[in-house]
N, CA, C and O of each residue as an XYZ file, in Angstrom:
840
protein
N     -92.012    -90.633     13.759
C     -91.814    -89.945     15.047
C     -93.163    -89.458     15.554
O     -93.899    -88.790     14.827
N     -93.519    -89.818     16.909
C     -94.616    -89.675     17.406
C     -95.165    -87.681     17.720
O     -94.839    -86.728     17.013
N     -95.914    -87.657     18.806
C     -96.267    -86.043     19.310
C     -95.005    -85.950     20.350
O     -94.200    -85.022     20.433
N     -95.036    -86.893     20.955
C     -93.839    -86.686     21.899
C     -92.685    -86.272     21.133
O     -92.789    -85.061     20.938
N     -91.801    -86.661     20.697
C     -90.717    -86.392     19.716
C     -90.894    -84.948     19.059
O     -90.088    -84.017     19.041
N     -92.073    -85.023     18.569
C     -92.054    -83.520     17.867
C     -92.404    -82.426     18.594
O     -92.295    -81.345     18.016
N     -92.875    -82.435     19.940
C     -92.835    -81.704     20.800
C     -91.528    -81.262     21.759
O     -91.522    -80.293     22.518
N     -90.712    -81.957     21.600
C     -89.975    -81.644     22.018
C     -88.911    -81.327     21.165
O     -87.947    -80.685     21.582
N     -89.007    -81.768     19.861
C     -88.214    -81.108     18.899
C     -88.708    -79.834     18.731
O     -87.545    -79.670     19.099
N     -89.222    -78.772     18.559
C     -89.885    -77.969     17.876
C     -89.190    -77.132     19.242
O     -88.274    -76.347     18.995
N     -89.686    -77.332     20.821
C     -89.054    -76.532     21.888
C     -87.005    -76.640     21.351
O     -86.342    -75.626     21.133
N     -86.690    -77.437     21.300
C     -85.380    -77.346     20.992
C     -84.949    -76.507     20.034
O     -84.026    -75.692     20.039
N     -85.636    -76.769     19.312
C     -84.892    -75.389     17.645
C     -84.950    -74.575     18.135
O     -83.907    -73.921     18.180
N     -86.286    -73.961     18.918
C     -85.980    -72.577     19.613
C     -84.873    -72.368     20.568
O     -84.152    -71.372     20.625
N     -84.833    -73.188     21.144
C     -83.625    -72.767     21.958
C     -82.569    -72.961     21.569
O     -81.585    -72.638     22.233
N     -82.449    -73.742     19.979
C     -81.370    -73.730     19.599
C     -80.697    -72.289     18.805
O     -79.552    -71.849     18.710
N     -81.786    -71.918     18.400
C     -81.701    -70.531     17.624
C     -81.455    -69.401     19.043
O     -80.700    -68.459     19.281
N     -82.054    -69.793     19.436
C     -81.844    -68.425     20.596
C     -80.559    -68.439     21.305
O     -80.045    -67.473     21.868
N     -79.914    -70.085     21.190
C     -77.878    -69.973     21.531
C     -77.069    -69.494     20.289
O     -75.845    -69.446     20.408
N     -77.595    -69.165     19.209
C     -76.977    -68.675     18.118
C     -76.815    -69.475     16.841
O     -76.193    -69.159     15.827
N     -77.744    -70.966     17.193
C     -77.302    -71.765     15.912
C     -78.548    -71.132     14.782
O     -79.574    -70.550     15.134
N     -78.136    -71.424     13.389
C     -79.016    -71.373     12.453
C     -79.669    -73.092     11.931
O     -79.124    -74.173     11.705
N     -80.656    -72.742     11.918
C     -81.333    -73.858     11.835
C     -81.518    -74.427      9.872
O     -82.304    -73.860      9.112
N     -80.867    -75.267      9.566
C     -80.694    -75.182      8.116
C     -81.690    -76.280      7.475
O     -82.238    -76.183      6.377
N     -81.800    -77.276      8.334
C     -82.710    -78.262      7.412
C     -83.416    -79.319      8.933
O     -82.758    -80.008      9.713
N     -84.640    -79.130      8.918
C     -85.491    -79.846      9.522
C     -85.879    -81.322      9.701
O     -87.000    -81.289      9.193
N     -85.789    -81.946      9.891
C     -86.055    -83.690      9.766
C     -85.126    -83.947      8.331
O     -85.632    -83.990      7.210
N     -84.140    -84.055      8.525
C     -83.230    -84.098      7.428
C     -82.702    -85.841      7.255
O     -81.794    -86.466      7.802
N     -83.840    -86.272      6.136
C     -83.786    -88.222      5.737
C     -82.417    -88.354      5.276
O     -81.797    -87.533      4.600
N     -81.953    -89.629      5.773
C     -79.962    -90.081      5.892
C     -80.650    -91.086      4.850
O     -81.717    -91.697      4.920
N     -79.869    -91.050      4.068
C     -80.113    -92.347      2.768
C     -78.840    -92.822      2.511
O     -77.807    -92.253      2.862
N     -78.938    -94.280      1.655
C     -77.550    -94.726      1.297
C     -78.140    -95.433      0.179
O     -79.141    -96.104      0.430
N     -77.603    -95.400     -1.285
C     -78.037    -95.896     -2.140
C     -79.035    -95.803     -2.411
O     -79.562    -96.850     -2.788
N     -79.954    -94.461     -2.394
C     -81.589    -93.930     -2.362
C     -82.160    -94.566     -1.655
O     -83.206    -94.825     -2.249
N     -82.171    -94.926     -0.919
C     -82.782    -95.645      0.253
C     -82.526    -95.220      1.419
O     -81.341    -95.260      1.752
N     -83.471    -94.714      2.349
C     -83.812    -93.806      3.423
C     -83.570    -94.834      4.482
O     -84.515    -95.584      4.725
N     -82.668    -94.962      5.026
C     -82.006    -95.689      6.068
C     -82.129    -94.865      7.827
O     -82.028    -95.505      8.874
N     -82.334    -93.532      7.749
C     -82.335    -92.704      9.195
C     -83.056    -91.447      8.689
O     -83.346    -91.024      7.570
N     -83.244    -90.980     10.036
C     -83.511    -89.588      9.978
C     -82.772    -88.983     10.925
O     -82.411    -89.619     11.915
N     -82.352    -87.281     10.696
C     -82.241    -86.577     11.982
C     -82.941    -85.577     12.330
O     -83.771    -85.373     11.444
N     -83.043    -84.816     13.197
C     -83.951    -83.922     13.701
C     -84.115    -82.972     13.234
O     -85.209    -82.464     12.986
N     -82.379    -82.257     12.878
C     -81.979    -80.783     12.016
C     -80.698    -81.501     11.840
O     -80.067    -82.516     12.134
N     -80.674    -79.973     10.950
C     -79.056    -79.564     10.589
C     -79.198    -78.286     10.817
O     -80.070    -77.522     10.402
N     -78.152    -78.058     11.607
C     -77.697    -76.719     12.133
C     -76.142    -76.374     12.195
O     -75.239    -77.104     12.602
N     -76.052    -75.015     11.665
C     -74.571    -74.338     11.793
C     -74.615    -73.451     13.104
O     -75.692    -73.019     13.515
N     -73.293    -73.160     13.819
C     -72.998    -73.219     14.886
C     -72.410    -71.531     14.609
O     -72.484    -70.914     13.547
N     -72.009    -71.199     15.506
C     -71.752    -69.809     15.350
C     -70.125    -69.774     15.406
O     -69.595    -68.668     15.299
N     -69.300    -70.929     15.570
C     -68.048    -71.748     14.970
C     -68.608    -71.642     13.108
O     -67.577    -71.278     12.542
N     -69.293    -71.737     12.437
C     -69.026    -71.821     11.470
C     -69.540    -73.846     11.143
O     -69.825    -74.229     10.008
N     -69.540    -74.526     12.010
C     -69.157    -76.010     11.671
C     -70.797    -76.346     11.624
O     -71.590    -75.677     12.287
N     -71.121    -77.204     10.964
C     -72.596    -77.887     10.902
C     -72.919    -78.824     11.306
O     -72.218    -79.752     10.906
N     -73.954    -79.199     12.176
C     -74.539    -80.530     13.382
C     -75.558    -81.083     12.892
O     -76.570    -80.522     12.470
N     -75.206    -82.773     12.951
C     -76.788    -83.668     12.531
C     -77.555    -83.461     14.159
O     -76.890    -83.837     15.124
N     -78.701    -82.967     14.359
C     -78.730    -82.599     16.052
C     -79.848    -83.978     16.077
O     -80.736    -84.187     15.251
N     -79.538    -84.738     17.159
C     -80.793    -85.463     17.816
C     -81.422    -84.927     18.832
O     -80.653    -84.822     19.787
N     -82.799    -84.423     19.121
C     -83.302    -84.292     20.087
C     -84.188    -85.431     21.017
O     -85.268    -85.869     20.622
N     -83.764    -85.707     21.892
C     -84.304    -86.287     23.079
C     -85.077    -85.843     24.386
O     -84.568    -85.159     25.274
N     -86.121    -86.229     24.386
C     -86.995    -85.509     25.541
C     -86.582    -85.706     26.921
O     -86.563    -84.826     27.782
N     -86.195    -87.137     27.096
C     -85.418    -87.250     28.182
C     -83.856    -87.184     28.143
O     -83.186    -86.538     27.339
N     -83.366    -88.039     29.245
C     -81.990    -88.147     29.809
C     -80.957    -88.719     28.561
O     -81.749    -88.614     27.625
N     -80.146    -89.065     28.165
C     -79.313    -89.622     27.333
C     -78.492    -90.680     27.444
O     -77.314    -90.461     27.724
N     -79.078    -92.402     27.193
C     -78.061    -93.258     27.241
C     -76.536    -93.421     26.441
O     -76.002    -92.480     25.852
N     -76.000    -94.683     26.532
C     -75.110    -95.047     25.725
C     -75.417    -95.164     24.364
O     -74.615    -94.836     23.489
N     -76.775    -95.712     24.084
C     -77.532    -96.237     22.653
C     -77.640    -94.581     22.094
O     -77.113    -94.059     21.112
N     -78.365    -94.117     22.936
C     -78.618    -92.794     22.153
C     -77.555    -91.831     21.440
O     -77.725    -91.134     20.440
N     -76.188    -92.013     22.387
C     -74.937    -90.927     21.940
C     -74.294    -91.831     20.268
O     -73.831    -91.334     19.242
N     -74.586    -93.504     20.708
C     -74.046    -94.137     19.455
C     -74.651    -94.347     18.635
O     -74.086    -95.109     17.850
N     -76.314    -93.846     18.128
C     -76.947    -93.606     16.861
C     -76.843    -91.938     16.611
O     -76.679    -91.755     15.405
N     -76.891    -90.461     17.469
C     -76.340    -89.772     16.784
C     -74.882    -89.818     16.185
O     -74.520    -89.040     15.302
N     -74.330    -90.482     16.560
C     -72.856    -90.547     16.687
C     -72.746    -91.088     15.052
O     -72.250    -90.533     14.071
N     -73.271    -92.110     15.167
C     -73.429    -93.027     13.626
C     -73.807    -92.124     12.451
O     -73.161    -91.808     11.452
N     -75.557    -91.663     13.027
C     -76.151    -91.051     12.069
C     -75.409    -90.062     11.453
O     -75.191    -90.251     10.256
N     -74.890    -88.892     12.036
C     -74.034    -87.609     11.541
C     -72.750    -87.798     10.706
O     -72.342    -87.003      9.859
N     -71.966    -89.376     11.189
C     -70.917    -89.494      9.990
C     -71.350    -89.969      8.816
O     -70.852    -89.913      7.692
N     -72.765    -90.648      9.391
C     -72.569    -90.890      7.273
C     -73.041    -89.664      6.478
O     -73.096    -89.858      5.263
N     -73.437    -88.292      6.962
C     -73.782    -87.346      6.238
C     -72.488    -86.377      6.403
O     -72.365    -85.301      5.817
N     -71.433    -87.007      7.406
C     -70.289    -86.511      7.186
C     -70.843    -84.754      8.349
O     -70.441    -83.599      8.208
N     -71.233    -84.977      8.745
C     -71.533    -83.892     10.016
C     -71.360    -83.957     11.478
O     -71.232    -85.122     11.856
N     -71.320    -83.154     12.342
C     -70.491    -83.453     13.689
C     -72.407    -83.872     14.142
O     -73.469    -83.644     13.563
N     -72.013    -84.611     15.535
C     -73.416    -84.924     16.391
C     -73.618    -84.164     17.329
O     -72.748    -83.843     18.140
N     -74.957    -83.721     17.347
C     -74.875    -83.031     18.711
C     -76.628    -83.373     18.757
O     -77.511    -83.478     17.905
N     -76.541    -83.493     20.524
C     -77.541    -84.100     20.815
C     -78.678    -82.908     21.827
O     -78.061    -82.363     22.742
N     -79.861    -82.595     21.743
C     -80.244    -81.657     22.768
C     -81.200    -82.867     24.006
O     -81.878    -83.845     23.692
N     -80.961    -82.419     25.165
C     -81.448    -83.683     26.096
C     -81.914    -82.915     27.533
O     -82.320    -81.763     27.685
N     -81.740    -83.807     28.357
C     -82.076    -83.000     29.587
C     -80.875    -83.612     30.797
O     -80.737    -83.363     31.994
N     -80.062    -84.581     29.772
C     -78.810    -84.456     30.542
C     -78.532    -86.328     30.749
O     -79.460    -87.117     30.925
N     -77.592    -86.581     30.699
C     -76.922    -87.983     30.591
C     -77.487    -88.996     31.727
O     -77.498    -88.785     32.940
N     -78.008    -90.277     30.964
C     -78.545    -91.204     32.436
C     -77.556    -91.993     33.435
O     -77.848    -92.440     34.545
N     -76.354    -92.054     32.791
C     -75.482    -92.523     33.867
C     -73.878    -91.510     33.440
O     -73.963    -90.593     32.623
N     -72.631    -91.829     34.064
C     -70.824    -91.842     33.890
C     -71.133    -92.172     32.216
O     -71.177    -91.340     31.310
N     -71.294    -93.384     32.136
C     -70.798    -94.234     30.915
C     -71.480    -93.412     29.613
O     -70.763    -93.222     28.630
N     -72.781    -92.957     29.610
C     -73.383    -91.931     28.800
C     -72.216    -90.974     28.803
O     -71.594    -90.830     27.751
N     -71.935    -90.451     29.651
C     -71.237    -88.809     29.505
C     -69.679    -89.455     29.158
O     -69.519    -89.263     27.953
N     -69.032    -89.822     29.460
C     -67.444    -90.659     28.988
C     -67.703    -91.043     27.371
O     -66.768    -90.909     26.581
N     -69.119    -91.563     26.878
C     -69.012    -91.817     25.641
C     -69.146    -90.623     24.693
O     -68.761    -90.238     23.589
N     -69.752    -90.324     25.522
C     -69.942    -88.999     24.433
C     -68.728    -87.534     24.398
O     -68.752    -86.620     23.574
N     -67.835    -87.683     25.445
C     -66.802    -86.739     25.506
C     -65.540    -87.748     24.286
O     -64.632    -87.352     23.556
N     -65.962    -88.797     24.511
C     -64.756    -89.719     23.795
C     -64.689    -89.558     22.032
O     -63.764    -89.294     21.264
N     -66.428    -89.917     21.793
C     -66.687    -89.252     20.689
C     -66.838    -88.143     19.990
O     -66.996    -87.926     18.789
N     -66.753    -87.364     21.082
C     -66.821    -85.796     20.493
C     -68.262    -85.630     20.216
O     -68.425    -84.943     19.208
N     -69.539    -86.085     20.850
C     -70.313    -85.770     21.008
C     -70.935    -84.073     21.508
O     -70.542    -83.797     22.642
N     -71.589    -83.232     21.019
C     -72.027    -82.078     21.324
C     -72.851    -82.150     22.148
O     -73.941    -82.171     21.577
N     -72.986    -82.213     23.413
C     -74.355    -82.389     24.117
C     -74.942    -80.670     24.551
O     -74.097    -79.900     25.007
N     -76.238    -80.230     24.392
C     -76.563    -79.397     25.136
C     -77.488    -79.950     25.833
O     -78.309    -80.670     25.265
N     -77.543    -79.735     27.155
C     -78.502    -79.593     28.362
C     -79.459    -78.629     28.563
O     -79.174    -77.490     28.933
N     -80.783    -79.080     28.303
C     -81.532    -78.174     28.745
C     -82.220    -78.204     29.992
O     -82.260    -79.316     30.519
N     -82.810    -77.202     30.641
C     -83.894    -77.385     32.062
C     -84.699    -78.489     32.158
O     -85.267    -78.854     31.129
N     -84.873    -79.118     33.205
C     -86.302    -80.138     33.101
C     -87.455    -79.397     32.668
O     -88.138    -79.940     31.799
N     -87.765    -78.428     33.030
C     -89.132    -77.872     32.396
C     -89.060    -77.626     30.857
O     -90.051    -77.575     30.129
N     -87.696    -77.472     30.428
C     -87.942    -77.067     29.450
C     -88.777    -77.639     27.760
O     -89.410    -77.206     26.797
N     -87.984    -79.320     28.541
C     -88.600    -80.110     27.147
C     -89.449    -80.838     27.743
O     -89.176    -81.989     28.082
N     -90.706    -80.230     27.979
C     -91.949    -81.247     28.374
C     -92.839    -81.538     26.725
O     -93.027    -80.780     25.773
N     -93.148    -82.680     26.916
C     -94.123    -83.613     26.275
C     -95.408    -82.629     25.864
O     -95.722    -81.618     26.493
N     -95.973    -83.054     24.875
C     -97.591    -82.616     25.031
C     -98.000    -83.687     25.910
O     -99.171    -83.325     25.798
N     -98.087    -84.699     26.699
C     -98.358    -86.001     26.804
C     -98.600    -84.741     28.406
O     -99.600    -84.238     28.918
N     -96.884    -84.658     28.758
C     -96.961    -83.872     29.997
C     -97.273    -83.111     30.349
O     -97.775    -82.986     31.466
N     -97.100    -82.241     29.503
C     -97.818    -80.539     29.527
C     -99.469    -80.764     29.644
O     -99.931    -79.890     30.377
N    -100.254    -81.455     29.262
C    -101.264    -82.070     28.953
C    -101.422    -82.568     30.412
O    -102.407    -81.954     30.822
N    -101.073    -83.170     31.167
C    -101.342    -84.145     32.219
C    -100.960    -82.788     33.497
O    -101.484    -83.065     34.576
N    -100.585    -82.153     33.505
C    -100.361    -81.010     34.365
C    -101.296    -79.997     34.603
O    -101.723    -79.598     35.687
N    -101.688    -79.458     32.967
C    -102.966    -79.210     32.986
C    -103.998    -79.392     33.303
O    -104.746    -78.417     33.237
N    -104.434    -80.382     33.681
C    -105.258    -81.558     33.662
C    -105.549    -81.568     35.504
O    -106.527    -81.384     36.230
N    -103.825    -81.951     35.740
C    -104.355    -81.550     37.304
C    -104.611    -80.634     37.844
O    -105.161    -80.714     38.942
N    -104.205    -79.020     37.081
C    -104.606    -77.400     37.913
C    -105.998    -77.764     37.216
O    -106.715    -77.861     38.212
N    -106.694    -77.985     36.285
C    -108.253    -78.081     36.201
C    -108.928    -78.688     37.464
O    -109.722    -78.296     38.319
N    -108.365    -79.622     37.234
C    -108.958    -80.620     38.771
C    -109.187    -79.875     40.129
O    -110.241    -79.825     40.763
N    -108.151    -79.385     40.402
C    -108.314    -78.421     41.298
C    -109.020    -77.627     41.860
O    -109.576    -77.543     42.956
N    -108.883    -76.706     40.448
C    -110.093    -75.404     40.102
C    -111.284    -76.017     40.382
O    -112.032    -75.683     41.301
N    -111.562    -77.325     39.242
C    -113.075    -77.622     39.830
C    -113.433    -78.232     41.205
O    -114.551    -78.709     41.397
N    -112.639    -78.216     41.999
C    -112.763    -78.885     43.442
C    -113.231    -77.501     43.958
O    -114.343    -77.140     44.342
N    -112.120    -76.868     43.861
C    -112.310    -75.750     44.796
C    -113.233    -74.585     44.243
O    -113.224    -73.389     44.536
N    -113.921    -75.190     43.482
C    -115.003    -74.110     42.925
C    -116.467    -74.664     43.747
O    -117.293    -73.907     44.256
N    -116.553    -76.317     43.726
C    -117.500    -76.767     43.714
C    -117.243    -76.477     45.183
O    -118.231    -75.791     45.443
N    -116.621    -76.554     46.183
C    -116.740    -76.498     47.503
C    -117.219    -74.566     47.929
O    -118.065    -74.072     48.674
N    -116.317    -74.063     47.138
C    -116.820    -72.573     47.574
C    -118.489    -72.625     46.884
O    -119.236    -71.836     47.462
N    -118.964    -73.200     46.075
C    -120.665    -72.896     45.882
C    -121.378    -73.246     47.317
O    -122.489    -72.813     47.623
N    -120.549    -74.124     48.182
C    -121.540    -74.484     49.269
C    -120.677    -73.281     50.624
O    -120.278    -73.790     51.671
N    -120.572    -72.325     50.470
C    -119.843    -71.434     51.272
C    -121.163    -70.950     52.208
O    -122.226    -71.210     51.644
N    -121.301    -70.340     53.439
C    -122.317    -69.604     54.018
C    -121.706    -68.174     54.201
O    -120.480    -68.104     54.109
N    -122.383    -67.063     54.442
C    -122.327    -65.975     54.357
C    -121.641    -65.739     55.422
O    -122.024    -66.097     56.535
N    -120.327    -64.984     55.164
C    -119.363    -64.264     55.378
C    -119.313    -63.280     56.020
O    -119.644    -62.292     55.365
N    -118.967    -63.024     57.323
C    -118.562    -61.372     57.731
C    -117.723    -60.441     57.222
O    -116.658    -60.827     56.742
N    -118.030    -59.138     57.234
C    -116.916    -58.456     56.962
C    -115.352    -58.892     57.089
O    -114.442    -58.860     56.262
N    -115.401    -59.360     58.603
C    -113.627    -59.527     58.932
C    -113.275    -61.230     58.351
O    -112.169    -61.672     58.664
N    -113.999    -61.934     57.712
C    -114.003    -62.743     57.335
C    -113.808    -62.102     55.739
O    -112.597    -62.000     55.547
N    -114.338    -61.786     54.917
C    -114.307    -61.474     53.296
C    -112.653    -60.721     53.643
O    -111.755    -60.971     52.839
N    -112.398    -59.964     54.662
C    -110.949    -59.214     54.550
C    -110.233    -60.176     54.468
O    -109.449    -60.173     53.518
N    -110.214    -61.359     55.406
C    -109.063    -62.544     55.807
C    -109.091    -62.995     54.585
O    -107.951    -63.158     54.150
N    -109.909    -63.260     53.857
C    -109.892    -63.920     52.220
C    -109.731    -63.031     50.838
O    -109.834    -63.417     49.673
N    -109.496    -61.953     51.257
C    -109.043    -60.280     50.381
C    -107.515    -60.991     50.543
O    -106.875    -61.386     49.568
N    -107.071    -61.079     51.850
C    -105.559    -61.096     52.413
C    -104.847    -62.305     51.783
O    -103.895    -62.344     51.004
N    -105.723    -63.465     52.449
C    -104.647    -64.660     51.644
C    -104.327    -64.608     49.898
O    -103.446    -64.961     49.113
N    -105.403    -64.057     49.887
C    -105.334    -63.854     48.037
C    -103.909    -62.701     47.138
O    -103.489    -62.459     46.006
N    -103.685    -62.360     48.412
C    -102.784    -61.035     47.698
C    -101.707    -61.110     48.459
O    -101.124    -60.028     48.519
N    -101.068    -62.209     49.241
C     -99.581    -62.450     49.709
C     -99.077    -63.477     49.340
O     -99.464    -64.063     48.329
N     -97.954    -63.959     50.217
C     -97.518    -64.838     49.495
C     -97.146    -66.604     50.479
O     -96.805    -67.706     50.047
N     -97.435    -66.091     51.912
C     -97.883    -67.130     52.611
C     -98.570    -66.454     53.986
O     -98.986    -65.296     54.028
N     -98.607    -67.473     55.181
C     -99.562    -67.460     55.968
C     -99.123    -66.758     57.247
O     -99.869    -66.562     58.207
N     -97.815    -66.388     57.169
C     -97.134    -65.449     57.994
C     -97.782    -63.774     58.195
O     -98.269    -63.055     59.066
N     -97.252    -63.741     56.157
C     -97.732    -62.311     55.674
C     -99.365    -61.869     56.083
O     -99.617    -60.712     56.420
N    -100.481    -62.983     56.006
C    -101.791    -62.837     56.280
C    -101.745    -62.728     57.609
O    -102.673    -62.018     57.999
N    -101.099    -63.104     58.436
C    -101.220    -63.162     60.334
C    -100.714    -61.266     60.399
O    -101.188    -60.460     61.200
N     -99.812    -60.997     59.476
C     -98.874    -59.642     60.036
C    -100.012    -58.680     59.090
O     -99.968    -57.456     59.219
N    -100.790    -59.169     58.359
C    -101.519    -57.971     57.555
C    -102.961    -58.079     58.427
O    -103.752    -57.141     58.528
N    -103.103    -59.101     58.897
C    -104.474    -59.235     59.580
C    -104.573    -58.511     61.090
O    -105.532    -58.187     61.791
N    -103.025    -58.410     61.263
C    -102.755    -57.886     63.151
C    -103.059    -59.176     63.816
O    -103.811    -59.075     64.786
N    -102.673    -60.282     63.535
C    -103.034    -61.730     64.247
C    -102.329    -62.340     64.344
O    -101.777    -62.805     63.347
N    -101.819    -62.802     66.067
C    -100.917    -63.933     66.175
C    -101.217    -65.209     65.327
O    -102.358    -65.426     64.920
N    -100.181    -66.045     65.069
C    -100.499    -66.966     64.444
C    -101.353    -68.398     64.770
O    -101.710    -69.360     64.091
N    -101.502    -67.918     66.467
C    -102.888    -69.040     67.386
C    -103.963    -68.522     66.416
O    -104.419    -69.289     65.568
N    -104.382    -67.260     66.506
C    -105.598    -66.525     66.169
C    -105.665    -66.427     64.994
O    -106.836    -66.046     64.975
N    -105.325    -66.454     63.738
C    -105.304    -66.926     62.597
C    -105.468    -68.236     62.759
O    -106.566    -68.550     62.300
N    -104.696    -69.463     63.347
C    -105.555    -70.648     63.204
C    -106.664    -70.653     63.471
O    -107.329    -71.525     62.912
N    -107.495    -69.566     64.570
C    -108.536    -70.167     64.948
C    -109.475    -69.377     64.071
O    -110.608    -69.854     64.007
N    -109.254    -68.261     63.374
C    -110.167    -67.480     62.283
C    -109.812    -68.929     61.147
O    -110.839    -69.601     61.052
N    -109.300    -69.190     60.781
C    -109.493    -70.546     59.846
C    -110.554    -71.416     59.722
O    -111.352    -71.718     58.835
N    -110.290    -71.804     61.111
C    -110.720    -73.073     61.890
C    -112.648    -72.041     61.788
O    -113.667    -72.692     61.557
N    -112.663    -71.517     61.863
C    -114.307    -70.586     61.349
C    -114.911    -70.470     60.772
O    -116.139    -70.449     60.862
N    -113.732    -70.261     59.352
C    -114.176    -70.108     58.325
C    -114.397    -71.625     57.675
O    -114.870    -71.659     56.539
N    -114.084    -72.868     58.329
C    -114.027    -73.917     57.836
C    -115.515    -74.620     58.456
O    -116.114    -75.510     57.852
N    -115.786    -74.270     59.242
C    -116.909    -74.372     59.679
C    -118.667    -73.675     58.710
O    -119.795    -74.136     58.535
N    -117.999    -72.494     58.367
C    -118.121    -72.130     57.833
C    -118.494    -72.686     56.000
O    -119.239    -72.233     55.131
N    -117.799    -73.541     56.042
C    -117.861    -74.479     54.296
C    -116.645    -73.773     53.913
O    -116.360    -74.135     52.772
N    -115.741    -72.867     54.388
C    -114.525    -72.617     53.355
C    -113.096    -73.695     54.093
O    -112.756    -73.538     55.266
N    -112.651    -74.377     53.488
C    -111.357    -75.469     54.095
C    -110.655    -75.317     53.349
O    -110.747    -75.944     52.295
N    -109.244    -74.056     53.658
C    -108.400    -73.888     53.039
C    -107.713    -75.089     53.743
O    -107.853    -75.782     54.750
N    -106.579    -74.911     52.252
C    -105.730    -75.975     52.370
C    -104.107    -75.555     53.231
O    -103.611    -74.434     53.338
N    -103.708    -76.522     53.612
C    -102.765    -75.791     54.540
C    -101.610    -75.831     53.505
O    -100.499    -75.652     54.005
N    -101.643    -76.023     52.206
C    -100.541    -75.035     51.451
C    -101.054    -74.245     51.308
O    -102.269    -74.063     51.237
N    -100.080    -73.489     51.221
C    -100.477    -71.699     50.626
C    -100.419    -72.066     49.273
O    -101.601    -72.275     49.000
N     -99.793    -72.258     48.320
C    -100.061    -71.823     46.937
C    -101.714    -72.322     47.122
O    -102.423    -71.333     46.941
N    -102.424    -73.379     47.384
C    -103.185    -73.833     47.028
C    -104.394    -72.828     47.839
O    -105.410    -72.491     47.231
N    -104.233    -72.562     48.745
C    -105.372    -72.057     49.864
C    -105.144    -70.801     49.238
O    -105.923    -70.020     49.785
N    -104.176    -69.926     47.979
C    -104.331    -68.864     47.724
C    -105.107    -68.909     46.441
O    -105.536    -67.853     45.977
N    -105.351    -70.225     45.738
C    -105.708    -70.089     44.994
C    -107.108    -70.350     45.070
O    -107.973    -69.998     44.268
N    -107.315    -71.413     46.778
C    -109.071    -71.071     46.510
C    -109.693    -69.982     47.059
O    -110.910    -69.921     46.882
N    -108.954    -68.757     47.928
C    -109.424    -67.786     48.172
C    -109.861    -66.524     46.674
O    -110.841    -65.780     46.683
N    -108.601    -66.635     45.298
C    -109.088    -65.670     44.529
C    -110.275    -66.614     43.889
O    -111.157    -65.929     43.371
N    -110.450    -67.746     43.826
C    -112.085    -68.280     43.561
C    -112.782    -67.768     44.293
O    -113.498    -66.822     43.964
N    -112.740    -68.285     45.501
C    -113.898    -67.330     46.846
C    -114.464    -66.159     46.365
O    -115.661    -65.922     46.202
N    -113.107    -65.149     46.064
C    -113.225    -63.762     46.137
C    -114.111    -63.530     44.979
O    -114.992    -62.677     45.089
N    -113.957    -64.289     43.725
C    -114.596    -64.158     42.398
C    -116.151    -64.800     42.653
O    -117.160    -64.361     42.102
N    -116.132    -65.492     43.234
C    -117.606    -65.708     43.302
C    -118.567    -65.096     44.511
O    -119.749    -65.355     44.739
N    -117.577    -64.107     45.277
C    -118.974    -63.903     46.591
C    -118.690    -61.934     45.384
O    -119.371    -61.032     45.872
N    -118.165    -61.655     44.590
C    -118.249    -60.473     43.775
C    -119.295    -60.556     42.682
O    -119.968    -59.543     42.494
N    -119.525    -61.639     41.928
C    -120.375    -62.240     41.035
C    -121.748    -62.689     42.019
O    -122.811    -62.255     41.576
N    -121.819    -63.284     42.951
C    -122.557    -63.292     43.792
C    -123.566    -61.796     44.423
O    -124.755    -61.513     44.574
N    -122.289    -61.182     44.628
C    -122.903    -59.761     45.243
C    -123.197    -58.741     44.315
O    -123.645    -57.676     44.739
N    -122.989    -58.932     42.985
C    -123.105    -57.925     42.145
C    -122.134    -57.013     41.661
O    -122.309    -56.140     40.811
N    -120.960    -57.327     42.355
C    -119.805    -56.020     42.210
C    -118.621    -56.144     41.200
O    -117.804    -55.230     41.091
């Protein structure tokens, strides 16, 4: 089993423990005649009292997938239950109600990859260094200019900065449109234009001494 797999196993136990199961045996090898024929993810008891071969899956859940936990758990004579992020078609979810499959569903965020978590990261860096390297070429700032970039930094969109600034929202475009001239080109999202203003703010403070 790769990083993927075990990354998303490892998020599952926790959340399996935190619905009340006890977690009894970890990568637990299925043998037949001493010979290691499968693995499962855990074994876990249920707060029923009953004990689960659990497969964890990072993604969605086919037909194949419900009929190797399904397999795997009877030959250790244990119920299946699968943790996923939720069935890829009808025929997934019909098989697995038929079999008495355990499915829990978790959030999409919840079972991300290192692969993904990793690649997400990757793009807020990117970012940061964009919008770092563009604020080094910034020109000096007026007072009512450093306020407008105090403001976007501490709300939560571009409404709140027009009603904290006392500025219709023409006149906020055109204090923008200034500051872009200027070398600062916020972005017309807000999450993003808030995040290169607390850069701004951090470097004309480091800049100024304060």
């Amino acid at each position: 089993m790769g990083k993927k797999g075990l990354s998303a196993e490892e998020l599952a136990l926790i959340a399996l423990r935190e619905l009340g199961f006890e977690v009894l045996e970890h990568r637990k090898p299925i043998t037949l005649n001493g010979v290691k024929v499968a693995e499962v993810d855990a074994i876990v008891r249920g707060s029923d009292g009953l004990k689960y071969a659990v497969e964890v899956k990072a993604g969605r859940i086919s037909v194949t997938d419900i009929r190797q936990a399904y397999a795997n758990a009877r030959v250790i004579n244990l119920n299946p239950l699968i943790v996923c992020k939720g069935f890829y078609d009808e025929a997934a979810q019909a098989l697995a109600t038929s079999l008495k499959v355990k499915v829990i569903r978790l959030p999409e965020y919840f079972l991300f990859t290192i692969e993904e978590l990793k690649d997400l990261l990757v793009g807020v860096a990117e970012e940061l260094l964009i919008t770092i390297l563009r604020v080094l070429g910034v020109q000096e700032l007026d007072e009512e200019e450093v306020k407008l970039v105090k403001v976007i930094s501490e709300v939560n969109n571009f409404s709140e900065v027009a009603k904290r600034m006392g500025l219709k929202p023409k006149e906020l475009t055109q204090r923008l449109r200034e500051l872009r001239d200027k070398g600062v080109n916020f972005s017309k999202e807000f999450r993003r234009a808030k995040l290169q203003a607390l850069v701004l703010r951090l470097y004309i403070a480091l800049r100024d001494g304060k």
